[in-house]
C-alpha positions as CSV (number, residue, x, y, z in Angstrom):
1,X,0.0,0.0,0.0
2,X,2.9,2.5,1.0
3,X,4.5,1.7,-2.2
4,X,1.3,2.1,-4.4
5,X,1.2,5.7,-2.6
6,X,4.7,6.8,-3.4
7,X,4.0,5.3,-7.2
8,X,0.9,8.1,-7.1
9,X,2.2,10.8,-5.4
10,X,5.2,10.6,-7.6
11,X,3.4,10.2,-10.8
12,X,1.0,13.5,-10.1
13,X,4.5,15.3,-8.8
14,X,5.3,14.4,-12.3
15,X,2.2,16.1,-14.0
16,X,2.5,19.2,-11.7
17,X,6.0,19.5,-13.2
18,X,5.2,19.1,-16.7
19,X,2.1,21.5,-16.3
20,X,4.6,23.8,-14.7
21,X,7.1,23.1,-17.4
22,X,4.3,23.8,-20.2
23,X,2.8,27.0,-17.9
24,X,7.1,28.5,-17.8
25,X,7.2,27.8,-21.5
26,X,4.1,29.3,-22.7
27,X,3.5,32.5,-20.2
28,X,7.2,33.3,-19.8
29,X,9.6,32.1,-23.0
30,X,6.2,32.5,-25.7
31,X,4.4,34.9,-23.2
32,X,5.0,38.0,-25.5
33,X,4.7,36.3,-28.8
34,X,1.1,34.9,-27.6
35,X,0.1,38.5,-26.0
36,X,0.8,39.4,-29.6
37,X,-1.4,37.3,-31.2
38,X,-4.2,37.4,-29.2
39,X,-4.0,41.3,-29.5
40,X,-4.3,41.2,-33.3
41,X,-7.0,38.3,-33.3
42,X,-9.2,40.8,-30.8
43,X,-8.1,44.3,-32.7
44,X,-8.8,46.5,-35.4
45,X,-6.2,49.0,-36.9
46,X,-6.7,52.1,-39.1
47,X,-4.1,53.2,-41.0
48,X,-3.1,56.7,-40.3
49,X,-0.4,56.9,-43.3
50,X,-2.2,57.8,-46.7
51,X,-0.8,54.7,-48.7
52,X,0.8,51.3,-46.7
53,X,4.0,52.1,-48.6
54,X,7.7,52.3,-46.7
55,X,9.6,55.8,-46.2
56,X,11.8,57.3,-48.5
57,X,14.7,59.0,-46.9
58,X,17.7,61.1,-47.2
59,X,21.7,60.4,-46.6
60,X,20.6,61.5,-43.0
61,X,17.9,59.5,-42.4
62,X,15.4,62.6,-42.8
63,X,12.0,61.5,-44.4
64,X,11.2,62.8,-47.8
65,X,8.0,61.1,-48.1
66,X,5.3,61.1,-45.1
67,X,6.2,64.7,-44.1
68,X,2.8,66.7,-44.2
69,X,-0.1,66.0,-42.5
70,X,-3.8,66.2,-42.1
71,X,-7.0,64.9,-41.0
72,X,-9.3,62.3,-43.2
73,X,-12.5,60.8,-42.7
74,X,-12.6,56.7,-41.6
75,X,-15.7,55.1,-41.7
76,X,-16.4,51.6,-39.3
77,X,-19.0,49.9,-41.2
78,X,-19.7,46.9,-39.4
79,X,-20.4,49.8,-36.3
80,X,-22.0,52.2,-38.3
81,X,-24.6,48.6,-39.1
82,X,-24.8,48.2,-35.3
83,X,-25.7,51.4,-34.3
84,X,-28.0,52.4,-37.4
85,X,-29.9,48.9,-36.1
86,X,-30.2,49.7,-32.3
87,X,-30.2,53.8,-32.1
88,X,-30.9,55.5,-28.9
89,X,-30.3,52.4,-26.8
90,X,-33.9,51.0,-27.9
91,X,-34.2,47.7,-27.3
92,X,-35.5,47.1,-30.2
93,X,-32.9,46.1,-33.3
94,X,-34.1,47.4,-36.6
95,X,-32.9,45.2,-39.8
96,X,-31.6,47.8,-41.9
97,X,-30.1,46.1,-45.4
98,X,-26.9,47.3,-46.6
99,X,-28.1,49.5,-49.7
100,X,-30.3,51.4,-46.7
101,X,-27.2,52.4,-44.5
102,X,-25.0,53.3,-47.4
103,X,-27.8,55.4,-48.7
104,X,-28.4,57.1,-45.2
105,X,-24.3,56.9,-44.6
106,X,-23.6,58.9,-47.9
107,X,-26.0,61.3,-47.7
108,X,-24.6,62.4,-44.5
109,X,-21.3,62.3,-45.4
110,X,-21.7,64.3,-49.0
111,X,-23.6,67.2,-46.5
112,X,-20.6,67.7,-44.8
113,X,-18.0,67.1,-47.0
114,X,-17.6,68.9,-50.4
115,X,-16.5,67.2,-53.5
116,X,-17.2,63.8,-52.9
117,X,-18.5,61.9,-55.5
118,X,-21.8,60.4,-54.2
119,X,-22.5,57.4,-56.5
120,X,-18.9,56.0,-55.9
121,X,-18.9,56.8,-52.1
122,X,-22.4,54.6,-52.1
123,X,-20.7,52.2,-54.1
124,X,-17.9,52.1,-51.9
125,X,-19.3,51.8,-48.6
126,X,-22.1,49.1,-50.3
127,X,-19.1,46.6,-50.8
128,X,-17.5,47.5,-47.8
129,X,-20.8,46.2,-45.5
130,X,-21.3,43.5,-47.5
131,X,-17.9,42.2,-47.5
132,X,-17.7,43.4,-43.8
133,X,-14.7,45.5,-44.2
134,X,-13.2,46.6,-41.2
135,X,-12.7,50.0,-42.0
136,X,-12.8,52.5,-44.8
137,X,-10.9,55.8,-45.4
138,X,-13.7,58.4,-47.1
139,X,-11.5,61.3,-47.9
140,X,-8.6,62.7,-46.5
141,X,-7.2,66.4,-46.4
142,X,-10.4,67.7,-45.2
143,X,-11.2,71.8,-43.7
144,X,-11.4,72.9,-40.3
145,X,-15.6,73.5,-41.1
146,X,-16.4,69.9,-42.7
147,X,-14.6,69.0,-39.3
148,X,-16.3,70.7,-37.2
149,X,-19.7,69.6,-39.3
150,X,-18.6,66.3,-38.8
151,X,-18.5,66.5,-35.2
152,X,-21.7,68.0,-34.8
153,X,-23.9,65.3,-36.9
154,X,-22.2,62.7,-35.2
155,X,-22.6,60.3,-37.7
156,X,-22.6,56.4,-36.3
157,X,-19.5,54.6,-37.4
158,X,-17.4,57.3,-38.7
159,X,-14.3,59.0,-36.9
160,X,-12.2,61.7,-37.6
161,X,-8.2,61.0,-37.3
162,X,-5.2,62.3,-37.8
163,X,-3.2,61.2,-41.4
164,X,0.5,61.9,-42.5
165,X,0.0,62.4,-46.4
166,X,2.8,60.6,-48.2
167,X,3.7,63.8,-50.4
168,X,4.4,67.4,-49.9
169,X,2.3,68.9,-52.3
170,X,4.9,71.5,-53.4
171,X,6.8,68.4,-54.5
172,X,10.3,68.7,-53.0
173,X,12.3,66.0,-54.9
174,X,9.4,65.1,-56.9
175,X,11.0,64.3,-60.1
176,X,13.4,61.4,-57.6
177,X,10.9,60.5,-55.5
178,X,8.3,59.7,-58.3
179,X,4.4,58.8,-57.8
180,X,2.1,55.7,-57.3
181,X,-1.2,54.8,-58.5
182,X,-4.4,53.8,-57.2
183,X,-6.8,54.7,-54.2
184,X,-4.4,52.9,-51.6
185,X,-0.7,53.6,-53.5
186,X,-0.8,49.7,-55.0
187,X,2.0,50.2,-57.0
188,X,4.9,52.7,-57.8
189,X,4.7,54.4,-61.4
190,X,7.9,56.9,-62.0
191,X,10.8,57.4,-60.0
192,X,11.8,55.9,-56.7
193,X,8.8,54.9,-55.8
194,X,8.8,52.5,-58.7
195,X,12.0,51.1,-59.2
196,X,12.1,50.1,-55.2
197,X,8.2,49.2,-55.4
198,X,8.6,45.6,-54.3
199,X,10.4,47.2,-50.8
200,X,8.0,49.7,-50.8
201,X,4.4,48.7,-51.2
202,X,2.8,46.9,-48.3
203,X,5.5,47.7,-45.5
204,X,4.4,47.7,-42.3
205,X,2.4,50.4,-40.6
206,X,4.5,52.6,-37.9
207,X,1.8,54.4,-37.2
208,X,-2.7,53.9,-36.1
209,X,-5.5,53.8,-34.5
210,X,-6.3,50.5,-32.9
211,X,-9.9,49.5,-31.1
212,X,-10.6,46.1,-29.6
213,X,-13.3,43.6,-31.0
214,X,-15.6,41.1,-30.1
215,X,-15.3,37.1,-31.8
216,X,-18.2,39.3,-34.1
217,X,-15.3,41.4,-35.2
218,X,-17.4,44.0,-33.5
219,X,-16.0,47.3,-31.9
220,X,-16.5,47.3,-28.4
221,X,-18.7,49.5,-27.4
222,X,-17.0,52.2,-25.3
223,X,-13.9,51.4,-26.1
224,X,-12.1,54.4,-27.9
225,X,-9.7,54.2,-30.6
226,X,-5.8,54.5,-29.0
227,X,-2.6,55.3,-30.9
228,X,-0.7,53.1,-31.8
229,X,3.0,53.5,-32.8
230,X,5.3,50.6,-34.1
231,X,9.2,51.0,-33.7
232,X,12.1,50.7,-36.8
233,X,11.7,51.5,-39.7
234,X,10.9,48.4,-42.7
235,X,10.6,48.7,-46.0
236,X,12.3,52.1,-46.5
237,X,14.5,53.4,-49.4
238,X,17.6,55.5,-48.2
239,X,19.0,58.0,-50.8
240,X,22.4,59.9,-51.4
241,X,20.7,63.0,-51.7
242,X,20.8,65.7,-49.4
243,X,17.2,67.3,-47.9
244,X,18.7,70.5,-47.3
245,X,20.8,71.4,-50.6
246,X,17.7,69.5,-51.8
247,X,15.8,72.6,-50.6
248,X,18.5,74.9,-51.8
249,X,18.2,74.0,-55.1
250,X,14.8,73.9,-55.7
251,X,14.0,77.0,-54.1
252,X,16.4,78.9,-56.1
253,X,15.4,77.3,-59.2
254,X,11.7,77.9,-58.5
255,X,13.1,82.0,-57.3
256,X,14.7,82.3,-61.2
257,X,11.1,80.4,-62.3
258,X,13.0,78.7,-65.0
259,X,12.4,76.0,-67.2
260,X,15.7,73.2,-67.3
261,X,17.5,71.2,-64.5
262,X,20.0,71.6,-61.8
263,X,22.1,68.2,-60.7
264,X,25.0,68.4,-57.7
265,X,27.0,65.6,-57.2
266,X,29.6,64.9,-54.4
267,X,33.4,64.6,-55.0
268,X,34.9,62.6,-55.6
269,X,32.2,59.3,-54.9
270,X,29.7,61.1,-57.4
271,X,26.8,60.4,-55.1
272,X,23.7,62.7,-55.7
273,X,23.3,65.2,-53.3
274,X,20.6,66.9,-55.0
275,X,18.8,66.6,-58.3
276,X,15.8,68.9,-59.2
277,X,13.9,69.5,-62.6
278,X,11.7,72.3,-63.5
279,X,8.3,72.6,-64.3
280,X,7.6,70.6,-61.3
281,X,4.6,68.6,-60.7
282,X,2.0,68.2,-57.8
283,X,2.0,64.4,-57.0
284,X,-1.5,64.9,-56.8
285,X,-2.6,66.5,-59.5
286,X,-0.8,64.5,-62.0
287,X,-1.1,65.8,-65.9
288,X,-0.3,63.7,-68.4
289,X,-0.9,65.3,-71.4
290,X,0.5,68.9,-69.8
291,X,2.0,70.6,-72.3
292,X,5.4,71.5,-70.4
293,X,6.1,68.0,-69.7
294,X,6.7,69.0,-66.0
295,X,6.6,65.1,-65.7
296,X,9.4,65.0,-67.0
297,X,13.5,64.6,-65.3
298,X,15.2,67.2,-67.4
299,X,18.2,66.2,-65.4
300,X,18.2,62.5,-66.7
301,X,17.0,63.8,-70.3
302,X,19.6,64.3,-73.0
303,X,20.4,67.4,-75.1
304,X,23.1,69.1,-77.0
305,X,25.4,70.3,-74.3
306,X,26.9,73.1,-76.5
307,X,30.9,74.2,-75.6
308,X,30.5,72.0,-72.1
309,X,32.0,69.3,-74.5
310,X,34.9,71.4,-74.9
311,X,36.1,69.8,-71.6
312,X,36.6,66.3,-73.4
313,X,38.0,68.2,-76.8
314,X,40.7,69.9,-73.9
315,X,41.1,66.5,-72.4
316,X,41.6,64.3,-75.5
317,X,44.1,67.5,-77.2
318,X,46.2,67.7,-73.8
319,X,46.6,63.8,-73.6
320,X,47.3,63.0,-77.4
321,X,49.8,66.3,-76.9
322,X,47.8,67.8,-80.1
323,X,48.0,71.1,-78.3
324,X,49.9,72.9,-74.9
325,X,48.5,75.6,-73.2
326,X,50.3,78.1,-74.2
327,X,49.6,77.2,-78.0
328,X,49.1,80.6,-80.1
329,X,45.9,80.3,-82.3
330,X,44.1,83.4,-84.7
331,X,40.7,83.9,-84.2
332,X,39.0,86.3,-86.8
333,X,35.4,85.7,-85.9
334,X,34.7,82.3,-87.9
335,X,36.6,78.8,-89.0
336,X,36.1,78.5,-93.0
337,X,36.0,74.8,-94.2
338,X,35.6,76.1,-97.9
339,X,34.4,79.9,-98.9
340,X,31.1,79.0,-98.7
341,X,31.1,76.9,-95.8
342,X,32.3,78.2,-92.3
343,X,31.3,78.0,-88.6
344,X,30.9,81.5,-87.0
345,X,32.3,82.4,-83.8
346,X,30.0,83.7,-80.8
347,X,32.5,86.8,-81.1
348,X,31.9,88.4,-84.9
349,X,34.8,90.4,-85.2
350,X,37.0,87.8,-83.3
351,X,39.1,87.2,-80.8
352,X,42.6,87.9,-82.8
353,X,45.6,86.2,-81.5
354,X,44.9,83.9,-78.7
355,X,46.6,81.0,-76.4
356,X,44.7,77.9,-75.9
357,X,44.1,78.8,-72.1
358,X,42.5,81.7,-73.6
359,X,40.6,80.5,-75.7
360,X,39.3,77.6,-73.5
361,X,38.6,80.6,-71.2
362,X,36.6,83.4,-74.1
363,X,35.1,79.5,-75.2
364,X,36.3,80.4,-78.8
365,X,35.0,78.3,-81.6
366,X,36.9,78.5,-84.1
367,X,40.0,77.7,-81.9
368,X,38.5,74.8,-80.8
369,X,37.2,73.0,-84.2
370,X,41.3,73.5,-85.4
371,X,42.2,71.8,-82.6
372,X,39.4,68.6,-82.7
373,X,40.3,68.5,-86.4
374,X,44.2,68.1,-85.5
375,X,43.2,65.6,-82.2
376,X,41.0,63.7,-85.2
377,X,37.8,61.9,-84.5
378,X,38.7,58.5,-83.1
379,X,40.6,60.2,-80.6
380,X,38.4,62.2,-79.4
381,X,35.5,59.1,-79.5
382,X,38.5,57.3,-77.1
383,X,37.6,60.3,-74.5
384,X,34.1,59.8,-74.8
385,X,34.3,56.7,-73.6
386,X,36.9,57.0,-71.0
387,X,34.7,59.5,-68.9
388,X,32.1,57.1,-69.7
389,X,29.3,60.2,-71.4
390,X,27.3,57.3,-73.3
391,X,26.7,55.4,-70.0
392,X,23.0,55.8,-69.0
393,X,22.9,54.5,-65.7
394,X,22.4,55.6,-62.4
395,X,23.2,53.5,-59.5
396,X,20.6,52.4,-57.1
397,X,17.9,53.4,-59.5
398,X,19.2,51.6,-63.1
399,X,19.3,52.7,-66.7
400,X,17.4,56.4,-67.7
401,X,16.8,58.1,-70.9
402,X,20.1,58.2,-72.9
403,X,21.8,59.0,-76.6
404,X,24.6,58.0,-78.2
405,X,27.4,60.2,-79.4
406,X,27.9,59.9,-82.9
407,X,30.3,62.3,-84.6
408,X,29.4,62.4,-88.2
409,X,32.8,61.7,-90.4
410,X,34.2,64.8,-92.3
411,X,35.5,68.1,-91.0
412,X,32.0,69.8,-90.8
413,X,30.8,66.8,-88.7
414,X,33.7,66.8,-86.5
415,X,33.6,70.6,-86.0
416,X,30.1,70.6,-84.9
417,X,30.6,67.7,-82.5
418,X,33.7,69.6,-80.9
419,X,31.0,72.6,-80.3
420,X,28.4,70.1,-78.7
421,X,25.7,70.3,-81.6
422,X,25.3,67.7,-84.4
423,X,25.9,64.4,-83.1
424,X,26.4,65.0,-79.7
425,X,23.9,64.8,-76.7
426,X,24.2,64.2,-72.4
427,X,21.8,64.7,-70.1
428,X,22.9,67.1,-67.2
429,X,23.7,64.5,-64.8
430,X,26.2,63.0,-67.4
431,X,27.7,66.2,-67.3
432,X,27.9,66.7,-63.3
433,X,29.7,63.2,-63.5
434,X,32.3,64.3,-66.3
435,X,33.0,67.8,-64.2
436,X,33.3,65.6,-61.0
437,X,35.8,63.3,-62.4
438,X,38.4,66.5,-63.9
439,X,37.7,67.9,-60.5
440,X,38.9,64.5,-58.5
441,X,41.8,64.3,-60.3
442,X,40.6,62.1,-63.5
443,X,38.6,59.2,-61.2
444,X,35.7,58.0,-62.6
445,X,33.1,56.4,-60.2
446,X,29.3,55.7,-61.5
447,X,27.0,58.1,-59.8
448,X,24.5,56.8,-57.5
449,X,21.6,58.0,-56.1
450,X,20.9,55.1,-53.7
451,X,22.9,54.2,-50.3
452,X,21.3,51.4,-49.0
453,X,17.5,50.1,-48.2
454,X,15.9,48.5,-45.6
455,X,13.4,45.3,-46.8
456,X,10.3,44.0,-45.7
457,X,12.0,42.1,-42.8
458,X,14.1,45.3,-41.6
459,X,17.7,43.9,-43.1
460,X,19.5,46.3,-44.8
461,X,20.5,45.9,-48.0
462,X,23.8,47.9,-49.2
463,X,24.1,49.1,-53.2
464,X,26.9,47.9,-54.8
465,X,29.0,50.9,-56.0
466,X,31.6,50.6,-58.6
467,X,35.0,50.8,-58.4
468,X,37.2,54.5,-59.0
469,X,38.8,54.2,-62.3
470,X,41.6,56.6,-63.8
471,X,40.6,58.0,-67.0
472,X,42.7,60.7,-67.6
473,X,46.0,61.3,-66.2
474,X,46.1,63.5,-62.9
475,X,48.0,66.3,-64.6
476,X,45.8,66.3,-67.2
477,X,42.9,66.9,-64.5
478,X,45.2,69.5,-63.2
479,X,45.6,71.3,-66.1
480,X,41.8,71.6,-67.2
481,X,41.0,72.7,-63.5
482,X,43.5,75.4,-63.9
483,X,41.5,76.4,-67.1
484,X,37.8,76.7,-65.9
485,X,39.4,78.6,-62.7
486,X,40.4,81.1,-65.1
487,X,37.3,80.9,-67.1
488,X,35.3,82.1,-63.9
489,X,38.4,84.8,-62.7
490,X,39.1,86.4,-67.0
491,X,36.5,84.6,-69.4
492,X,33.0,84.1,-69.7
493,X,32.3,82.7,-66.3
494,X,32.7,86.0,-64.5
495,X,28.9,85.9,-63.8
496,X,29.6,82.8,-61.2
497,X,32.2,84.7,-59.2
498,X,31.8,84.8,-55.7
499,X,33.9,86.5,-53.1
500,X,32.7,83.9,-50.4
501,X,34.7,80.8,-52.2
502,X,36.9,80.4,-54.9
503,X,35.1,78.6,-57.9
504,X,35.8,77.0,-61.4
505,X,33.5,76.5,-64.4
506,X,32.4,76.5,-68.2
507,X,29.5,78.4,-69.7
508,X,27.4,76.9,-72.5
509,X,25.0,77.9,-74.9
510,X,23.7,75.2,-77.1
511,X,20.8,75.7,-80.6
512,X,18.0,73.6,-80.8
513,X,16.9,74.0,-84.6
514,X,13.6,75.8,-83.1
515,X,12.7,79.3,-83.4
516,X,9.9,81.8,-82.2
517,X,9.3,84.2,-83.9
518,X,11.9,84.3,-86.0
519,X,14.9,84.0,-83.2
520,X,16.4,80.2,-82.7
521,X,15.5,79.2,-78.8
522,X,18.7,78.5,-77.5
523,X,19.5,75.7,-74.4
524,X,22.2,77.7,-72.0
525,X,24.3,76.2,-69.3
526,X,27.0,76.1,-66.3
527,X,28.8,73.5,-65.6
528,X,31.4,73.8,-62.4
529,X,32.5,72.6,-59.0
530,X,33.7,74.4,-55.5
531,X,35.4,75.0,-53.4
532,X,38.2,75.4,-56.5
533,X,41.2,74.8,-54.2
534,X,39.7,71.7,-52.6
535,X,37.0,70.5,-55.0
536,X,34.2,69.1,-53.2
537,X,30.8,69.4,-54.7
538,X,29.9,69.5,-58.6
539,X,27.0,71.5,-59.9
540,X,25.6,71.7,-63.6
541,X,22.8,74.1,-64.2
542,X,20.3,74.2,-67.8
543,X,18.2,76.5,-68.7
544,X,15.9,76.2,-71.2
545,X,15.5,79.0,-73.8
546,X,17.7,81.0,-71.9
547,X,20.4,84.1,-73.3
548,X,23.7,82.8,-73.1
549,X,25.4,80.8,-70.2
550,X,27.1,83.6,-68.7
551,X,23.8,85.7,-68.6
552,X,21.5,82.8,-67.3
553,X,22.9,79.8,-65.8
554,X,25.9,81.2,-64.1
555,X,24.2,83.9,-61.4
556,X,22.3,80.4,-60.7
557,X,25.3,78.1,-60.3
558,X,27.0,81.2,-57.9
559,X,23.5,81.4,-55.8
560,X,23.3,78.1,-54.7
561,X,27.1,78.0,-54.6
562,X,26.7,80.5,-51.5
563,X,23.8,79.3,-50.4
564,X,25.2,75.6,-49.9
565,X,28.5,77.4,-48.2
566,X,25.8,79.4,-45.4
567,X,24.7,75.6,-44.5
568,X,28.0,74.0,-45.1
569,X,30.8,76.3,-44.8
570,X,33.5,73.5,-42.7
């Protein structure tokens, strides 16, 4: 008998381990997991970001997207149902079918709010009961009165709560950043947002408004909607680019009201520190068929980049030791092929006897077709493709809109090439990149616009960015550096002066075969980098239709020169 009752005792001494053993394990080691579950089986979220997409950042972590906010209008329709059925605490449940409460839900809605469209918000909210949605955003960005007329009708089911729009709607970095469709953001169409949708789309909210339910699926009643805020950060993009010379740019740009492009790239890793296009466009008020194409990146979109190609003429000449600096040339105001064919210079009576420097410096044409002709045209093709000018691609965000260089055989073809025009054409970030690599001493590195993102799980995941690469020798850099410091201190760069920093540079101004009114509409540029002595950004600056580089994109190059150095100045 005393044996059978040590066999028991022990055996339930047993159980009440294991039970304890089970009880540690599931309260302590899985405790939090299973709070977690049984929170989201028994809660209800509403999204207080305007799409369920990730954050796009800056180099400093500093949001670009989600950075304005507002209030919108939720809907609870399974709520709005419960309360339509048993108003005023009656007793008594009234059987309301869905088309009824939409009806009744719409009406009220459409008297408070303006501009809603009240056969698709009936529609709406009809699938939403019947497929027993949880809840359903009505509008968002709405005025302090349709507020304060929503309070007032307190209309069963729907609640009023703060959102954080996605976009700024004066579009800072809109051109990068890009746009999504549909009425919840599905999927990214331009830009970042769509080359990084798969991170993007569907990332985890950090941010809502969360009620408990019944095994219904039922609010609570009496239970108020609480705030909810997650921690990290998942599915978000992180750029190279640079929110405040961002800013800079765009609000000198937008102070000039031009029409063109503006690209500044670090030196010497080429990263994007800002990129900006003009007209810009309201992410929400997208126009396709607008007639200025604000959609589209200027800065990304090729043209004839006029006497900026001179750098690679200089570059090609100085290596193949065509040319020296101190070369003594004639200018008298054009280059004659034949009597009746010539190229004019931008100075009609000339520039008379000239060195190279100078003539780098005045940007005189007809100096610079003898020279291309005596450098020859596979030469100068070589240089084309050792600072890499018909590469498209930008890392972190892939291939954009490009053209190939094609220099027509025969003098005539060559000579317009060396000037930029016929057969020649780089979008202005191209440019930044071949002005970044003279100014870090002939290293080429592919620009990149992307540092690293974080995916759907939190991991980061670094860009791969290429490896430096000399393309021309250092003294050649040297010497080219040397000429667009005195192209800003003696020649036509004068206008991008500054007495706060010393700076180098090249004006452009390239045709476009259109005219108004008679006069051809000319494309104008700067191209150039600071501080001179110890280069460390690059900035190229187009205008479109604009009077000559000196006279229009220089004074824009020197603004946000200074204006970078006020933020910036160690």
């Amino acid at each position: 008998m005393r044996n059978r009752i040590h066999i028991l005792m022990g055996m339930f001494l047993v159980v009440f381990m294991l039970l304890g053993a089970i009880l540690f394990y599931q309260q302590i080691i899985r405790g939090e997991d299973l709070t977690r579950q049984a929170v989201a089986m028994r809660s209800r979220e509403i999204e207080l970001k305007e799409f369920p997409r990730g954050t796009i950042l800056d180099r400093n972590h500093r949001p670009l997207t989600e950075v304005s906010n507002t209030y919108a209008v939720y809907c609870l329709p399974q709520e709005t149902r419960r309360k339509m059925n048993n108003s005023s605490g009656s007793k008594a449940v009234i059987n309301l079918d869905n088309d009824h409460i939409a009806e009744r839900l719409t009406s009220e809605l459409c008297n408070c709010i303006d501009g809603l469209n009240r056969d698709r918000l009936n529609e709406q909210l009809k699938k939403a009961l019947n497929n027993r949605t949880s809840f359903v955003r009505i509008t968002s960005n709405i005025s302090e009165s349709e507020i304060i007329c929503l309070q007032q009708q307190e209309i069963p089911g729907v609640v009023i709560a703060p959102m954080t729009r996605r976009y700024n709607e004066q579009g800072l970095a809109a051109h990068i950043i890009g746009y999504v469709n549909g009425p919840q953001g599905e999927e990214g169409v331009a830009g970042i947002e769509k080359v990084y949708n798969n991170v993007l789309k569907n990332s985890a909210s950090r941010q809502s408004l969360v009620t408990v339910v019944d095994a219904r699926g039922m609010p609570i009643h009496g239970l108020q909607y609480k705030l909810s805020r997650e921690q990290g950060q998942r599915g978000a993009v992180v750029l190279t680019i640079d929110k405040t010379v961002q800013q800079i740019v765009e609000t000198v740009l937008d102070k000039q009201k031009i029409s063109g492009a503006a690209v500044v790239l670090s030196i010497p890793e080429q990263q994007v520190i800002a990129m900006a296009s003009r007209p810009n466009f309201n992410p929400y008020y997208l126009n396709i068929e607008d007639q200025s194409s604000s959609l589209l990146n200027r800065a990304l979109n090729p043209y004839h980049p006029g006497s900026l190609f001179k750098l690679v003429v200089t570059a090609a000449a100085l290596e193949k030791n065509a040319v020296q600096l101190d070369d003594k040339f004639l200018c008298v105001g054009k280059f004659s092929f034949t009597p009746e064919l010539s190229i004019a210079c931008w100075k009609e009576e000339g520039h008379g006897k000239i060195s190279f420097a100078q003539a780098f410096a005045l940007s005189c044409n007809p100096v610079f077709i003898k020279v291309a002709l005596d450098v020859g045209r596979s030469n100068i093709m070589q240089y084309v493709y050792n600072f890499h000018l018909t590469d498209n691609i930008l890392n972190g965000y892939g291939k954009y809109n490009g053209s190939p260089i094609e220099i027509n055989p025969g003098r005539a073809g060559l000579a317009n090439a060396a000037l930029g025009q016929q057969g020649v054409m780089l979008s202005p970030l191209q440019l930044t990149s071949l002005v970044a690599t003279i100014a870090s001493d002939g290293k080429y590195q592919t620009p990149s616009i992307v540092r690293y993102y974080f995916d759907r799980e939190g991991r980061q995941q670094n860009i791969k960015t290429s490896v430096p690469q000399q393309v021309i020798m250092p003294a050649t850099a040297e010497k080219i550096r040397g000429l667009m410091e005195l192209t800003v201190l003696e020649g036509t760069g004068k206008t991008a002066h500054s007495d706060k920093v010393m700076v180098a540079g090249k004006t452009a101004t390239s045709q476009t075969g259109r005219y108004v009114e008679g006069k051809e509409v000319l494309n104008t540029w700067f191209a150039g980098y600071f501080p001179a002595e110890n280069p460390r950004y690059a900035i190229v600056i187009l205008v479109e239709e604009g009077r000559s580089g000196a006279a229009s994109a220089a004074p824009i190059f020197k603004e946000i020169t200074e204006e970078i150095l006020k933020i910036y100045a160690n």
